[in-house]
ChimeraX commands (.cxc) that place a marker at each C-alpha (Angstrom):
marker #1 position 27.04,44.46,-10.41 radius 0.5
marker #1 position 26.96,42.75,-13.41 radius 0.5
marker #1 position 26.69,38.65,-13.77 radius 0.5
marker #1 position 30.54,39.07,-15.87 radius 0.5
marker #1 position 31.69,41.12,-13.08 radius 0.5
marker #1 position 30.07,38.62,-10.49 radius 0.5
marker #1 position 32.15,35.57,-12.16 radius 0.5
marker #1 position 35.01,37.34,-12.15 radius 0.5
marker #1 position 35.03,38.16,-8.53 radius 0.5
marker #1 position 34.18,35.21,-7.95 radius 0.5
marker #1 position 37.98,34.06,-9.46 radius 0.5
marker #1 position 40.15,33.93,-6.41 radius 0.5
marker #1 position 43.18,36.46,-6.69 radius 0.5
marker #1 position 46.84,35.66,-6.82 radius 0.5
marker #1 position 47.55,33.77,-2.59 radius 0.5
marker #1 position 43.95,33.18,-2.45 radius 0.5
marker #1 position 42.22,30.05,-1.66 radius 0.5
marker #1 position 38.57,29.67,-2.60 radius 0.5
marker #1 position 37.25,27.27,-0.20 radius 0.5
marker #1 position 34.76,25.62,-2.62 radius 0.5
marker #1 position 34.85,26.10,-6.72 radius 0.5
marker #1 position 32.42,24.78,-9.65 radius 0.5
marker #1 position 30.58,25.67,-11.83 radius 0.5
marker #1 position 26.88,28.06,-11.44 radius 0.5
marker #1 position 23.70,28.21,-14.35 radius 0.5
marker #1 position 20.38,29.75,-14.31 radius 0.5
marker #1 position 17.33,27.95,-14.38 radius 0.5
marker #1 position 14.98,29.56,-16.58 radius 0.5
marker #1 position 10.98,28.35,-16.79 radius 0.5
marker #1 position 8.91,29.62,-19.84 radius 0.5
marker #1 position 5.80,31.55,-18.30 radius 0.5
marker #1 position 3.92,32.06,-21.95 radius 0.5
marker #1 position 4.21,29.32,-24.17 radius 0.5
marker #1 position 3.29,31.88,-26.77 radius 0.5
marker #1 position 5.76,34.22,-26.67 radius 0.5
marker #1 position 7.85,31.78,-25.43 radius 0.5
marker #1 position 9.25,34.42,-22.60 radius 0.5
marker #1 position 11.94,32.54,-20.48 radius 0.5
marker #1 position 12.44,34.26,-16.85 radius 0.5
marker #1 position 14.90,32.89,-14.36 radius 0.5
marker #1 position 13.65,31.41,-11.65 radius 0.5
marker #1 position 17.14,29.51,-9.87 radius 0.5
marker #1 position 20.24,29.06,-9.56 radius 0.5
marker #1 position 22.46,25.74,-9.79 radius 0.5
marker #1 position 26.11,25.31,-8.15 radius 0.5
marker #1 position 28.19,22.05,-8.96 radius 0.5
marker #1 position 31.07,21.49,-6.99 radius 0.5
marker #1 position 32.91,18.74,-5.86 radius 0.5
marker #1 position 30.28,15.83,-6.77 radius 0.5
marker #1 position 27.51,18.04,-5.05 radius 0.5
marker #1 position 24.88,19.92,-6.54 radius 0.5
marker #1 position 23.08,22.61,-4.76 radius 0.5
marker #1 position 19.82,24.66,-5.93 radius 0.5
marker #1 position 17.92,27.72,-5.32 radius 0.5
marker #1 position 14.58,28.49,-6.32 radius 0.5
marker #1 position 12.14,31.09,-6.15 radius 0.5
marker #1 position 10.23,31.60,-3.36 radius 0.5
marker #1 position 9.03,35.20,-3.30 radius 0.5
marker #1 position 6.44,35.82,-6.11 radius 0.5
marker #1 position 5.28,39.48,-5.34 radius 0.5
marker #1 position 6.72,40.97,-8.93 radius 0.5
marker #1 position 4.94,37.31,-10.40 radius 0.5
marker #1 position 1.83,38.48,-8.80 radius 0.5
marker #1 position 2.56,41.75,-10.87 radius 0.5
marker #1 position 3.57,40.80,-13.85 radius 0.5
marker #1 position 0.81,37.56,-14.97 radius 0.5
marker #1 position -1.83,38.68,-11.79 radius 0.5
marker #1 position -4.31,35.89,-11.42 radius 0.5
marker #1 position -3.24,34.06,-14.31 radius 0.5
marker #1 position -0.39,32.28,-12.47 radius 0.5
marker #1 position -1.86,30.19,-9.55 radius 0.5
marker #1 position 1.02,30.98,-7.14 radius 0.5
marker #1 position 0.53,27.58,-5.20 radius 0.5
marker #1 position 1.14,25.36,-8.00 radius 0.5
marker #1 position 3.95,27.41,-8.97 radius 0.5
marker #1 position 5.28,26.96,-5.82 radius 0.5
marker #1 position 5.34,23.29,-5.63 radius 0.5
marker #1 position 6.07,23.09,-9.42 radius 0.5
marker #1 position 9.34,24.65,-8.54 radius 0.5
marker #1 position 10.46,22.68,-5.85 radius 0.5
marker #1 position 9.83,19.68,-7.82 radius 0.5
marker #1 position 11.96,20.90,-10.49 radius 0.5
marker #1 position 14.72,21.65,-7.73 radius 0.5
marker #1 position 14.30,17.76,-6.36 radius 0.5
marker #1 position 14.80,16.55,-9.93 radius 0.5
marker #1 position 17.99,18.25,-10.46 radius 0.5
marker #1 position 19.37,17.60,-7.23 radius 0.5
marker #1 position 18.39,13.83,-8.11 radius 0.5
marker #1 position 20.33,13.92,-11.57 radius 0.5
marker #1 position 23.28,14.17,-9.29 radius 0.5
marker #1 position 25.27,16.43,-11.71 radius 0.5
marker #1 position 24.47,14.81,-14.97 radius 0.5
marker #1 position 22.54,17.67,-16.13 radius 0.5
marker #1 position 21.29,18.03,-19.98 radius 0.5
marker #1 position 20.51,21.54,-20.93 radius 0.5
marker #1 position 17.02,20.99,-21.07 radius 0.5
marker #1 position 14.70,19.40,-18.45 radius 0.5
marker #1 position 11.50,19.71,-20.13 radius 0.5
marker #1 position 9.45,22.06,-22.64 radius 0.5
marker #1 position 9.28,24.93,-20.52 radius 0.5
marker #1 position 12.25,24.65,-18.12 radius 0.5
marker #1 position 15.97,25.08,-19.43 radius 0.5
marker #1 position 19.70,25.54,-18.17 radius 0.5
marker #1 position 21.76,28.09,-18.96 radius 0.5
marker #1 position 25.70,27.36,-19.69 radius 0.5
marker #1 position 27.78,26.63,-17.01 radius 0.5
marker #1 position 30.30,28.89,-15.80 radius 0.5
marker #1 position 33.21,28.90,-13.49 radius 0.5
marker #1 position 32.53,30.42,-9.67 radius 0.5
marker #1 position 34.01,30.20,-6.61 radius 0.5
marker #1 position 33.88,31.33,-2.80 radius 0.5
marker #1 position 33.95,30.87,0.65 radius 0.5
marker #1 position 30.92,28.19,0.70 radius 0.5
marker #1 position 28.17,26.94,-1.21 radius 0.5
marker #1 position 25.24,28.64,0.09 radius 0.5
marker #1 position 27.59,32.50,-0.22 radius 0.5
marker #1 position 28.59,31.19,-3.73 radius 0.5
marker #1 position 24.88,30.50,-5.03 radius 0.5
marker #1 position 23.04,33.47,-2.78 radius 0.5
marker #1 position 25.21,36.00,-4.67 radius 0.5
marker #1 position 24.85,34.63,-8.46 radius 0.5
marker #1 position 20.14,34.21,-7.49 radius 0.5
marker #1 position 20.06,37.78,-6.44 radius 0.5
marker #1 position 21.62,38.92,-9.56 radius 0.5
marker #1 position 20.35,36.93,-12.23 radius 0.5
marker #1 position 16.57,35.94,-10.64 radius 0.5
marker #1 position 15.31,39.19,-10.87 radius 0.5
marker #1 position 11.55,38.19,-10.10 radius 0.5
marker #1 position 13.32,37.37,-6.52 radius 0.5
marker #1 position 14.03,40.27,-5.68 radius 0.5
marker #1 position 11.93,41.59,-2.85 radius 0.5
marker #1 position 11.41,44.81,-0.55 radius 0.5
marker #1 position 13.90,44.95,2.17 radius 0.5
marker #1 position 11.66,46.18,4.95 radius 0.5
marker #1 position 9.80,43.02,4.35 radius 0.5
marker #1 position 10.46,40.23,6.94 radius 0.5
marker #1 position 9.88,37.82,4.39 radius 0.5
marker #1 position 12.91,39.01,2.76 radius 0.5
marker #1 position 14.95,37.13,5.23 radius 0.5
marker #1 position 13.44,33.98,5.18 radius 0.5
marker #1 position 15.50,31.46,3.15 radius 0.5
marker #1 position 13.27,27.61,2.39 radius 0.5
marker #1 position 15.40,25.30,3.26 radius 0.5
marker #1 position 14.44,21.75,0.85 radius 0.5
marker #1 position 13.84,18.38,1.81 radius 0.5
marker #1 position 16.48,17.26,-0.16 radius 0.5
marker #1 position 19.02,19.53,1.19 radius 0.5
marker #1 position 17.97,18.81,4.67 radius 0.5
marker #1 position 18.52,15.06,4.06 radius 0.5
marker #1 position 22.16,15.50,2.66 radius 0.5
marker #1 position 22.42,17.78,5.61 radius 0.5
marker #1 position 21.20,15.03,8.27 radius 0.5
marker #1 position 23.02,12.03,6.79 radius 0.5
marker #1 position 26.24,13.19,7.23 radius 0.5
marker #1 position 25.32,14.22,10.87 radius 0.5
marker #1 position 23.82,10.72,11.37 radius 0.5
marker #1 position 27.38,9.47,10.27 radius 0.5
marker #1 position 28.99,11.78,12.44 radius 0.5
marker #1 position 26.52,10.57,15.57 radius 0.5
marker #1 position 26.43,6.52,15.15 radius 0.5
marker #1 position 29.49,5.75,13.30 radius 0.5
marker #1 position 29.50,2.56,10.99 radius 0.5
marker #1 position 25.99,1.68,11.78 radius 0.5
marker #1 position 24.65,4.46,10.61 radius 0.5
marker #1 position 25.67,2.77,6.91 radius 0.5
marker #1 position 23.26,0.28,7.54 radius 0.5
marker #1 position 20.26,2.44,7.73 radius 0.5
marker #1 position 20.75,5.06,5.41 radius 0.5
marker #1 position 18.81,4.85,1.90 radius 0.5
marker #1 position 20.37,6.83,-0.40 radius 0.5
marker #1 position 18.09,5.18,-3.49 radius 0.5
marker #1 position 14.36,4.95,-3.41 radius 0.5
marker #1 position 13.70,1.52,-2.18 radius 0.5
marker #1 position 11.38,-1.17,-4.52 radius 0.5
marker #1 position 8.84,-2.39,-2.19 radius 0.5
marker #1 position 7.08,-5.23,-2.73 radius 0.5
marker #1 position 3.13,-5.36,-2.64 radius 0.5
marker #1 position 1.22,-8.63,-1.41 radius 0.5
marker #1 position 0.11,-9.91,-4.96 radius 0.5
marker #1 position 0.30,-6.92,-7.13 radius 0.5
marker #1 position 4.60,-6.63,-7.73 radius 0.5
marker #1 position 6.87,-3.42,-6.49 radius 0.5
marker #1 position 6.09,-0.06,-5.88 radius 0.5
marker #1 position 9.00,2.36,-5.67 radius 0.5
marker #1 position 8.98,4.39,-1.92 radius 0.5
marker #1 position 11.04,7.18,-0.67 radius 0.5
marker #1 position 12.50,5.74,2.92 radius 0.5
marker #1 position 15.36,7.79,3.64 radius 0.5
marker #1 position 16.35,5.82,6.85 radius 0.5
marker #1 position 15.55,2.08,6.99 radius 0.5
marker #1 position 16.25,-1.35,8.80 radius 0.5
marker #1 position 15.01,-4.67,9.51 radius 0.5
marker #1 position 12.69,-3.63,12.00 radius 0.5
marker #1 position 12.29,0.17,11.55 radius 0.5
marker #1 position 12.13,2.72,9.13 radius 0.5
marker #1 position 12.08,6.79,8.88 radius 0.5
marker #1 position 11.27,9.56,6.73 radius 0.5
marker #1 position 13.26,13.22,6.74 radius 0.5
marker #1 position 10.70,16.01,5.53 radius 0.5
marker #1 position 11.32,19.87,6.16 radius 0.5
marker #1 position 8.79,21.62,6.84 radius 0.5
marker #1 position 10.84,25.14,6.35 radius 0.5
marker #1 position 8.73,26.42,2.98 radius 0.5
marker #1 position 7.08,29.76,2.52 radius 0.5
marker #1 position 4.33,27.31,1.20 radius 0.5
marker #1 position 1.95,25.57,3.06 radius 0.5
marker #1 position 0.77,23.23,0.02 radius 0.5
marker #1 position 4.58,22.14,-0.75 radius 0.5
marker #1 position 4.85,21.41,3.32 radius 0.5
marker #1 position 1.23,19.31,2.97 radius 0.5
marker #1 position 2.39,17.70,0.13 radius 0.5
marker #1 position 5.44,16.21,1.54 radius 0.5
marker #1 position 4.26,15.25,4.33 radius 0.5
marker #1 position 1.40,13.43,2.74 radius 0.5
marker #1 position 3.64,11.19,0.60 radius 0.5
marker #1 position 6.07,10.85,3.65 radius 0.5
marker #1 position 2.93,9.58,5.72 radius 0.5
marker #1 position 1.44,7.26,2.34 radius 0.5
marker #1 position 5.29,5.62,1.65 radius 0.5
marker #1 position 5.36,4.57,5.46 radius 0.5
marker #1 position 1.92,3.55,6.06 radius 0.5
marker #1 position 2.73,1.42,2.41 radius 0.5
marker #1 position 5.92,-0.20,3.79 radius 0.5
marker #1 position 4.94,-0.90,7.10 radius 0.5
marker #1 position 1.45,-3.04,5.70 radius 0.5
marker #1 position 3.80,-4.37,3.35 radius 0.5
marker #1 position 6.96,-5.23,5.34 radius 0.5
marker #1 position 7.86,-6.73,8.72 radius 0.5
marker #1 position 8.48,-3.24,10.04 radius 0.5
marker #1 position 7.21,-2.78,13.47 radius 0.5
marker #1 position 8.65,0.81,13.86 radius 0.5
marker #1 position 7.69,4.37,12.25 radius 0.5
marker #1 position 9.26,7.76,12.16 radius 0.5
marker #1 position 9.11,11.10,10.44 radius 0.5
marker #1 position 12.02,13.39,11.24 radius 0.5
marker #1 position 10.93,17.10,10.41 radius 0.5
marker #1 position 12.44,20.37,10.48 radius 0.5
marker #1 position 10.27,23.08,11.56 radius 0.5
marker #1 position 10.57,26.66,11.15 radius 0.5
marker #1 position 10.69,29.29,14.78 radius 0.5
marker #1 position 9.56,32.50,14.93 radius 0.5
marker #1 position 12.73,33.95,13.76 radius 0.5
marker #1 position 12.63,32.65,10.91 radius 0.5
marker #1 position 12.16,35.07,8.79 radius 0.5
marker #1 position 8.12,34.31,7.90 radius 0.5
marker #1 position 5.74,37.00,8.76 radius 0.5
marker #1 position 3.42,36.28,11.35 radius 0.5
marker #1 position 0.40,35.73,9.11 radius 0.5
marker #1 position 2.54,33.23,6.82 radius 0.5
marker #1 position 3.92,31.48,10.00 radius 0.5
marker #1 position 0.67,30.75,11.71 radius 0.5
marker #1 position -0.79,29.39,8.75 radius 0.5
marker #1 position 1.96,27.50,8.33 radius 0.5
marker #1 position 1.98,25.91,11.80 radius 0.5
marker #1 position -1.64,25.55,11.78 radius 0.5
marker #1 position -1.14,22.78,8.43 radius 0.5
marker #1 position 1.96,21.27,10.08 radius 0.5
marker #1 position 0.47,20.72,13.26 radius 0.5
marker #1 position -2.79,19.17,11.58 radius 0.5
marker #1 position -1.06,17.22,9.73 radius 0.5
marker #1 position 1.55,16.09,12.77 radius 0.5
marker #1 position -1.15,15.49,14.96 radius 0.5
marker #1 position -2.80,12.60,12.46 radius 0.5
marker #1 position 0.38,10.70,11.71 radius 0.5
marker #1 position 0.89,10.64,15.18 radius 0.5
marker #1 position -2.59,9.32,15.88 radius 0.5
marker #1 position -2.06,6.33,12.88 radius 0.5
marker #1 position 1.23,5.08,14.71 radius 0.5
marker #1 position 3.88,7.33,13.19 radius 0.5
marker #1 position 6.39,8.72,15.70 radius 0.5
marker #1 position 7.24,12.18,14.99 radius 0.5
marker #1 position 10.46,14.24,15.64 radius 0.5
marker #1 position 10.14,17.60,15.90 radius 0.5
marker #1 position 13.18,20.32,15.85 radius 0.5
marker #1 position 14.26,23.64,14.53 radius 0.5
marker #1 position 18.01,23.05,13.68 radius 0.5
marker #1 position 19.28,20.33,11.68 radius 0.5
marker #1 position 22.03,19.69,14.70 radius 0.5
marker #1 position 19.17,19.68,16.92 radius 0.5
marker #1 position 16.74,17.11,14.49 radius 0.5
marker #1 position 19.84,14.86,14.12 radius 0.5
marker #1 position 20.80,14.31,17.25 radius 0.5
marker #1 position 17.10,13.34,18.03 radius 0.5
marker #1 position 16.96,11.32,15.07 radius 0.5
marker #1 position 20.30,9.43,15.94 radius 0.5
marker #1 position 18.24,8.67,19.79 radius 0.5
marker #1 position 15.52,7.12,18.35 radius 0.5
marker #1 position 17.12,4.88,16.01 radius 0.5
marker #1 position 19.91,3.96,18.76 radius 0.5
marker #1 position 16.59,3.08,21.34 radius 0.5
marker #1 position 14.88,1.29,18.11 radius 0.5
marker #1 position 18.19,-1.21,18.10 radius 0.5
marker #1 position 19.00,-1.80,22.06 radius 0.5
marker link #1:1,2 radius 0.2
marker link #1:2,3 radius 0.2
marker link #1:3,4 radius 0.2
marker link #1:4,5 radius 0.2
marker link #1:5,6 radius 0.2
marker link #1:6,7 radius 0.2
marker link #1:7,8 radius 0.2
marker link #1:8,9 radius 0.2
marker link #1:9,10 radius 0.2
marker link #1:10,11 radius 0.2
marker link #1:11,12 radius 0.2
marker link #1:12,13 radius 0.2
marker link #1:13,14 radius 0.2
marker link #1:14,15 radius 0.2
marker link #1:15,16 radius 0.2
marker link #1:16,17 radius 0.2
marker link #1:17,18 radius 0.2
marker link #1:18,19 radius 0.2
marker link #1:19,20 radius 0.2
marker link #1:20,21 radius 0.2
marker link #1:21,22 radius 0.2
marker link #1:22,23 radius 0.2
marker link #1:23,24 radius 0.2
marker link #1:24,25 radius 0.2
marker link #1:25,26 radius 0.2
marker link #1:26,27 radius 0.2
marker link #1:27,28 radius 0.2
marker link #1:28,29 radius 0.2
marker link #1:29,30 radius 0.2
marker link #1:30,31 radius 0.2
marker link #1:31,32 radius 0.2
marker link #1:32,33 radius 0.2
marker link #1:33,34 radius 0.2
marker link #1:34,35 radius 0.2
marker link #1:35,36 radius 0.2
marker link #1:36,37 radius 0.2
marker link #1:37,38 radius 0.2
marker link #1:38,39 radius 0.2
marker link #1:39,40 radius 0.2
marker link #1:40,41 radius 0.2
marker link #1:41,42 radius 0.2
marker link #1:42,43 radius 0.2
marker link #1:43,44 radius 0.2
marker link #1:44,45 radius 0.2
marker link #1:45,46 radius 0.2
marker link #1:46,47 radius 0.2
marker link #1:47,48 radius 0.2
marker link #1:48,49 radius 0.2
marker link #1:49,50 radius 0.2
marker link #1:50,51 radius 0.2
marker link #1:51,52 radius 0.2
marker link #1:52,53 radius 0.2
marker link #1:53,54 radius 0.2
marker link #1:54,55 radius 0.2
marker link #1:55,56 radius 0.2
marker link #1:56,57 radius 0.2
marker link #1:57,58 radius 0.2
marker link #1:58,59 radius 0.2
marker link #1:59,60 radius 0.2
marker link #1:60,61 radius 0.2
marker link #1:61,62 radius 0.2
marker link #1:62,63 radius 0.2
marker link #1:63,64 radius 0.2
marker link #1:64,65 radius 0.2
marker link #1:65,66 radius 0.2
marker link #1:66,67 radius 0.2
marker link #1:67,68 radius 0.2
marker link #1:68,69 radius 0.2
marker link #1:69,70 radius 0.2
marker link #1:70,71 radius 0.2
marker link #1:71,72 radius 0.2
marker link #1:72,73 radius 0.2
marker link #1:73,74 radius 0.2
marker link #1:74,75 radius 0.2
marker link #1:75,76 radius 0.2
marker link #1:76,77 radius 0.2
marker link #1:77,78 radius 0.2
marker link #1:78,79 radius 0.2
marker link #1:79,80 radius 0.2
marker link #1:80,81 radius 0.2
marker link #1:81,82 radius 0.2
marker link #1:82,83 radius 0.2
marker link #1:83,84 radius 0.2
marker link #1:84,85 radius 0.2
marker link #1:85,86 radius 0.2
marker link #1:86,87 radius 0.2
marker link #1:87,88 radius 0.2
marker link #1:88,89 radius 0.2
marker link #1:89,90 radius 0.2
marker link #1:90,91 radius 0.2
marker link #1:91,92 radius 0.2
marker link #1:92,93 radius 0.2
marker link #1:93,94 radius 0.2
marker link #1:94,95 radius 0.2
marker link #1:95,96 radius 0.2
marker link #1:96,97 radius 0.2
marker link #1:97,98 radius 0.2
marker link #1:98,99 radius 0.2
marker link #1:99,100 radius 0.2
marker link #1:100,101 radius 0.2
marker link #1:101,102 radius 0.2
marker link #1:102,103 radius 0.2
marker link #1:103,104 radius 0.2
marker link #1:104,105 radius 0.2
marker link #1:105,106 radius 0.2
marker link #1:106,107 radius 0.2
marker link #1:107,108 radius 0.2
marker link #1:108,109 radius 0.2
marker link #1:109,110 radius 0.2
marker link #1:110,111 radius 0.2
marker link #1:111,112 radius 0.2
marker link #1:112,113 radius 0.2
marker link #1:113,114 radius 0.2
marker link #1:114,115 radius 0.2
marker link #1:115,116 radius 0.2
marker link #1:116,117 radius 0.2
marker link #1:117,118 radius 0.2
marker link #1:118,119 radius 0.2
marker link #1:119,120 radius 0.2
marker link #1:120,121 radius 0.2
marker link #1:121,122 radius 0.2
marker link #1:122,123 radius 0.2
marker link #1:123,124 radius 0.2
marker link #1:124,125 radius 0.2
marker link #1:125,126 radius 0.2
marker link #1:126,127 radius 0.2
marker link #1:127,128 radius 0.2
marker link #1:128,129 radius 0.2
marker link #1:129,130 radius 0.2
marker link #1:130,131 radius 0.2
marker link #1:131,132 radius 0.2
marker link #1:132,133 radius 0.2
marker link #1:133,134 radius 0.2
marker link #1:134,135 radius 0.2
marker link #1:135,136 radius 0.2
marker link #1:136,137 radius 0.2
marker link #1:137,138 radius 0.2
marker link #1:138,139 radius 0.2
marker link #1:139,140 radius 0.2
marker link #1:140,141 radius 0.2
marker link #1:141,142 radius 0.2
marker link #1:142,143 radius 0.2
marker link #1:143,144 radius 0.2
marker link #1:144,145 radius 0.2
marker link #1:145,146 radius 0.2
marker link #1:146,147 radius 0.2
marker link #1:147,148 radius 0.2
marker link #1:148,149 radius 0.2
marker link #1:149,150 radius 0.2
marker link #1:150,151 radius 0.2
marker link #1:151,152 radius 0.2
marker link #1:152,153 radius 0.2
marker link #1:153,154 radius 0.2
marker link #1:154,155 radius 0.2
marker link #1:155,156 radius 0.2
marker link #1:156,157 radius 0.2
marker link #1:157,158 radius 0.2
marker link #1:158,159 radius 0.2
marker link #1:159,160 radius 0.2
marker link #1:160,161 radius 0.2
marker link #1:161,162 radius 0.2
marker link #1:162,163 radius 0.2
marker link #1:163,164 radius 0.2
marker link #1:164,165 radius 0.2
marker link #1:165,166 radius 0.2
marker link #1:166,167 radius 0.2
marker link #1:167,168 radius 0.2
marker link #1:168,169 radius 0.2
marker link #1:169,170 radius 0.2
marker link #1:170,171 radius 0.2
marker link #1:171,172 radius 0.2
marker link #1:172,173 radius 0.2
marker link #1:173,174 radius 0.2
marker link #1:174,175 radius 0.2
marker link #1:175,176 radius 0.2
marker link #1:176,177 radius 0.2
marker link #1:177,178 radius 0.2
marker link #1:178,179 radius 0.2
marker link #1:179,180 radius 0.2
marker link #1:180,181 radius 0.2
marker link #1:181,182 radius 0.2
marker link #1:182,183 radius 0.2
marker link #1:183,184 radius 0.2
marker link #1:184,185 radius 0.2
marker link #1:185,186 radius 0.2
marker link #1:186,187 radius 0.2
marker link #1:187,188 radius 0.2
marker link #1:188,189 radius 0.2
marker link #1:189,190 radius 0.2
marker link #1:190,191 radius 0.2
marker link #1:191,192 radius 0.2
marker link #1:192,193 radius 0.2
marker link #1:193,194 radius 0.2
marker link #1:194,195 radius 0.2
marker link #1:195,196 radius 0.2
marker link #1:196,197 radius 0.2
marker link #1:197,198 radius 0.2
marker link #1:198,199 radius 0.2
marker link #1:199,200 radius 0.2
marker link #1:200,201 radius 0.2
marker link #1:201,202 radius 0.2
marker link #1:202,203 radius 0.2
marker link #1:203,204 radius 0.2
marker link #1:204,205 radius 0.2
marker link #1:205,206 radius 0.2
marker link #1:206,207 radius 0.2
marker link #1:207,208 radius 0.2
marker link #1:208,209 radius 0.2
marker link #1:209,210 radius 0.2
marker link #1:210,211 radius 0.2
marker link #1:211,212 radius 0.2
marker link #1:212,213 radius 0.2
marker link #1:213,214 radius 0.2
marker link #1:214,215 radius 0.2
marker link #1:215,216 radius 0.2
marker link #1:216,217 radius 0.2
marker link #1:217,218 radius 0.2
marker link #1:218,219 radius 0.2
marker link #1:219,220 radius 0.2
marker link #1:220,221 radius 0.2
marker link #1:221,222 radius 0.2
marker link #1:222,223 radius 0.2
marker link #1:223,224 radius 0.2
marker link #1:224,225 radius 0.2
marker link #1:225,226 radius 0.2
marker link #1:226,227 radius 0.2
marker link #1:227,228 radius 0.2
marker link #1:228,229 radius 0.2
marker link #1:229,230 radius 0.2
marker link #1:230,231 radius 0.2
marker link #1:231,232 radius 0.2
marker link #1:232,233 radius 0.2
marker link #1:233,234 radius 0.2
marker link #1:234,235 radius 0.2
marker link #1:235,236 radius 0.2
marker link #1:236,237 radius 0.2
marker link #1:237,238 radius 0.2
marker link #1:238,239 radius 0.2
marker link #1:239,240 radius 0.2
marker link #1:240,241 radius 0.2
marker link #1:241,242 radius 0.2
marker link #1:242,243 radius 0.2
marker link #1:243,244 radius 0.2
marker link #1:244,245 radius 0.2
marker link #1:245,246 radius 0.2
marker link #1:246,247 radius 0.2
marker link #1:247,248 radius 0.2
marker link #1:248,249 radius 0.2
marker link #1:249,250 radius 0.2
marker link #1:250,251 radius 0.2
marker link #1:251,252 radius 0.2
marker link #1:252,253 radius 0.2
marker link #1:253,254 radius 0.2
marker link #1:254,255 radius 0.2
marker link #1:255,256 radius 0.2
marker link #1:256,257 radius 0.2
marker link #1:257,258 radius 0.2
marker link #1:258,259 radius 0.2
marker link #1:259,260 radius 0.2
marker link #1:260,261 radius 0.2
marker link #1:261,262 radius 0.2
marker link #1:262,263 radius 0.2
marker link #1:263,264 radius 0.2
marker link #1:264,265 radius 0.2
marker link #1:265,266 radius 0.2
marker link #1:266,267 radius 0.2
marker link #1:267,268 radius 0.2
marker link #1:268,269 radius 0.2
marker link #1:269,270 radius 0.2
marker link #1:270,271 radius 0.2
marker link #1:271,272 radius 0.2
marker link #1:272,273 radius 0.2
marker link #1:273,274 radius 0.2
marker link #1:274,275 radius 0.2
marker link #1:275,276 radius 0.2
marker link #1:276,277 radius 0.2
marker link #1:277,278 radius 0.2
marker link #1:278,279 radius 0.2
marker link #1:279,280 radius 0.2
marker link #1:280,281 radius 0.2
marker link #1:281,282 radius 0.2
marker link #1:282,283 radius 0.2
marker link #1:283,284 radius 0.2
marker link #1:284,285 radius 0.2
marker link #1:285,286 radius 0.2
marker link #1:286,287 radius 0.2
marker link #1:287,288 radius 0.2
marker link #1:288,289 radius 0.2
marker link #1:289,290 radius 0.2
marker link #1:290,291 radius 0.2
marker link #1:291,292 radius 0.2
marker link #1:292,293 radius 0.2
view
């Protein structure tokens, strides 16, 4: 089906409600600067004061197309960077985000939810996405830090009420460094006396997982030198075995997560571990309500 014909399915009919409209573009990231070839490599959906991506995360026809002149890690994290940048412009979007990465126009679309609405435009447009079905990494969907935050705050509001205000960070926070002036951290969940970080771990790749969870590690170790916090945690998601990620993919991936677990939790830093978000946010919402008894 075609992207027109896509859109205008995507038009509820005469007596039917779409339970979520906005407006979908492709993100497009130039490969060779020389030809200056633009491929898609996501898909944006805006609606209602939200913004939610997807990127690529299957780089088999990549592989194909540039072979070992694409270093498919880098590319990897490159792109979920570019996805936490958007989602951080919080809808005001210019057409261009750098050089090499632009946004196509934005056009109406509708359905039953967010995730339906934005699945349906990436498999048409992303074409470099598009991977065997017999693979069982072609049912593996990432599922971002960011996402997973916006995800978990509203359950933390759900779980501990008005307090819950008083922890969340929805900014970066400015932390100030004996004798050398601010830094700017990423706490996500912050008090007085204790502070937390939200990470998933749910990526095909095991360099974006090792990268978040390094800066989620250096941001706490800064604030709690820095700060009269007593008390650190790192909330992470972490993929099952039904997730989707083929054996070889999943133990490597466990084998960096668990490394990596396994020393903040040896420097002080309290982990908590789940596979659902319900599951991670109801764990979350324990600690913190044992952190302030």
């Amino acid at each position: 089906m075609s992207v027109h014909s896509k859109i205008l399915e995507s038009i509820p009919s005469s007596g039917e409600e779409a339970l979520v409209d906005g407006k979908w573009r492709p993100i497009s990231l130039c490969f060779d600067e020389i030809a200056r070839e633009y491929l898609n490599v996501g898909v944006i959906f805006e609606h209602g004061g939200k913004v939610d991506v997807r990127m690529l995360d299957s780089f088999e026809r990549i592989k194909c197309l540039y072979d070992k002149t694409v270093d498919i890690d880098s590319l990897s994290y490159y792109l979920h960077d570019i996805e936490d940048s958007i989602v951080r412009f919080n809808g005001e979007l210019p057409d261009t985000l750098s050089d090499t990465i632009r946004l196509g126009q934005p056009l109406y679309a509708s359905g039953r939810d967010a995730d339906s609405v934005i699945d349906s435009f990436f498999y048409d447009v992303v074409t470099l996405g598009r991977i065997n079905s017999k693979s069982r990494d072609a049912s593996f969907r990432y599922r971002s830090t960011q996402k997973l935050r916006t995800l978990m705050f509203e359950l933390i509001k759900d779980g501990m009420g008005l307090s819950a205000s008083r922890i969340i960070q929805e900014k970066k926070f400015n932390l100030r460094i004996k004798d050398s002036g601010f830094i700017e951290i990423d706490i996500p969940l912050m008090s007085g006396k204790a502070a937390g970080s939200i990470v998933s771990a749910w990526y095909k790749s095991p360099m974006v997982v090792e990268n978040n969870l390094l800066q989620a590690s250096s941001d706490l170790f800064l604030l709690k030198s820095n700060s009269d916090i007593g008390k650190v945690s790192l909330s992470i998601l972490v993929p099952d075995i039904d997730s989707g990620l083929s054996s070889r993919d999943y133990k490597k991936l466990m084998d960096l997560t668990s490394r990596q677990l396994d020393r903040m939790d040896r420097a002080g830093i309290e982990i908590i571990d789940a596979h659902t978000v319900d599951g991670l946010s109801k764990k979350t919402v324990s600690w913190w309500e044992d952190v302030a008894a």
